[in-house]
N, C-alpha and C positions, 0 to 999 in steps of 0.2 A: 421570421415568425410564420406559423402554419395557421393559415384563412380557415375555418371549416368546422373547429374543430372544437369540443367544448371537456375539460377535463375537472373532476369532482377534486376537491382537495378538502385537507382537514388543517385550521392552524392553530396550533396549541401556544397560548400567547404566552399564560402563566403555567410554565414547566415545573416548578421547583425542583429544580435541577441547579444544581453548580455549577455547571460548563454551558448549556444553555436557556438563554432567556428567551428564544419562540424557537419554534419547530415547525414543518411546513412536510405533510404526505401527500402522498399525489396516490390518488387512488384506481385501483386497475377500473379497466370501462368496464368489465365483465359482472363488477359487483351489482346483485340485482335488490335493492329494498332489504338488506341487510341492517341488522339491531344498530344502530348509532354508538350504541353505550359500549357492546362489541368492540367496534370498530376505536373507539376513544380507548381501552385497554388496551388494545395489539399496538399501538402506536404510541400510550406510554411506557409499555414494555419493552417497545423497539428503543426508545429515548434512552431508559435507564441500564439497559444491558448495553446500549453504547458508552454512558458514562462507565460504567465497568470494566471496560475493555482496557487492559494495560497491553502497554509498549510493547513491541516483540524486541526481544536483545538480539542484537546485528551477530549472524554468525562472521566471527573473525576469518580470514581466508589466509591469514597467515600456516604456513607450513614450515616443518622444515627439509623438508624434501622437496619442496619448490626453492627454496635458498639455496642448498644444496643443488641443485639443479642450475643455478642461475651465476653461480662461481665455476660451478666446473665449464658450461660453455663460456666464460670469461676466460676461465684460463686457459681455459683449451683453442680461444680466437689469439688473444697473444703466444701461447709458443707459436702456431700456427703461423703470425704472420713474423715473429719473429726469424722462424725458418725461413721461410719464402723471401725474407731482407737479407738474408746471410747469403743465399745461391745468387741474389737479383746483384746484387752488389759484391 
């Protein structure tokens, strides 16, 4: 914990929000005697364009040029040592 140091926060208890029920900003030091009413806007706008946010879909990393890729050095490690057993032996 930092001794010293004293930081402004706002906590919005009743969101009416579906996904959350309080919310908690921590506000920069820099802000000087700015509008409150302001300041409680930007912060339920930040809330509600977060309930907004959908899922990003996972790029698949399936290829088939990597499968491809990934049999031919199999096959190519068995002839390989297949060979190397035939001279060893």
């Amino acid at each position: 914990m930092i001794k010293g140091t004293e930081r402004k926060i706002i906590f919005l208890k009743s969101t009416k929000s579906k996904k959350f029920d309080e919310a908690y900003f921590v506000l920069k030091d820099d802000l000087i005697n700015d509008d409150e009413t302001e300041i409680l806007r930007e912060a339920e706008k930040i809330l509600f364009s977060a309930e907004s946010c959908k899922k990003r879909k996972r790029k698949s990393n399936f290829s088939f040029k990597g499968l491809f890729l990934f049999f031919l050095g199999l096959s190519l490690g068995a002839t390989l040592s297949l060979i190397i057993s035939l001279f060893v032996f």
